[in-house]
C-alpha positions, 0 to 999 in steps of 0.5 A, a space after each residue: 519492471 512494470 506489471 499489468 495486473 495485480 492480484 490484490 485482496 481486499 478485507 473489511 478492516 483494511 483498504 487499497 492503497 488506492 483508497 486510502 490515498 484518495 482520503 488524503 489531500 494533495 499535500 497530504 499526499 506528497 508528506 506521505 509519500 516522502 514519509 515511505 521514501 519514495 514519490 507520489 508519483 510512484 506510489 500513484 503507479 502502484 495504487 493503479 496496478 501499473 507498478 509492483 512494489 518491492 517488499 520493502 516499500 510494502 513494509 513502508 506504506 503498511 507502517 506508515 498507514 498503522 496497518 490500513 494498508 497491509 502488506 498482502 495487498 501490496 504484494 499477494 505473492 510476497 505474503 499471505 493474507 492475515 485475516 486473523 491478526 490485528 491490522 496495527 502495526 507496532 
């Protein structure tokens, strides 16, 4: 499926994933993306809008990333912003 746009939210104490992917180095990067299951490749796709994760890849990178990234910028429209709780995941 490929999505031209999403909506994504941003918050103070959370960054995109694109963001957060540009801190780490290439290697980095690749360790990561094997740590949620998939390519760097795919996730670059998602950084850049270009493709929608499913939920479950969502639950991954917000784990993976103690709650920097959350799972509402991912996917608005699987979840609710939750301004109010704290971004670490346990």
């Amino acid at each position: 499926m490929r999505v031209a746009h999403l909506a994504y939210c941003c918050y103070d104490l959370t960054m995109e994933l694109k963001n957060y992917l540009k801190k780490l180095s290439m290697p980095q990067r690749r360790v990561f993306a094997n740590s949620v299951g998939t390519s760097y490749e795919y996730l670059k796709q998602i950084a850049n809008r270009h493709r929608a994760p499913g939920a479950s890849i969502c639950i991954r990178i917000e784990h993976a990333t103690e709650g920097t990234v959350h799972r509402s910028e991912l996917r608005p429209d699987y979840w609710e912003p939750d301004v109010y709780s704290q971004r670490k995941v346990s």
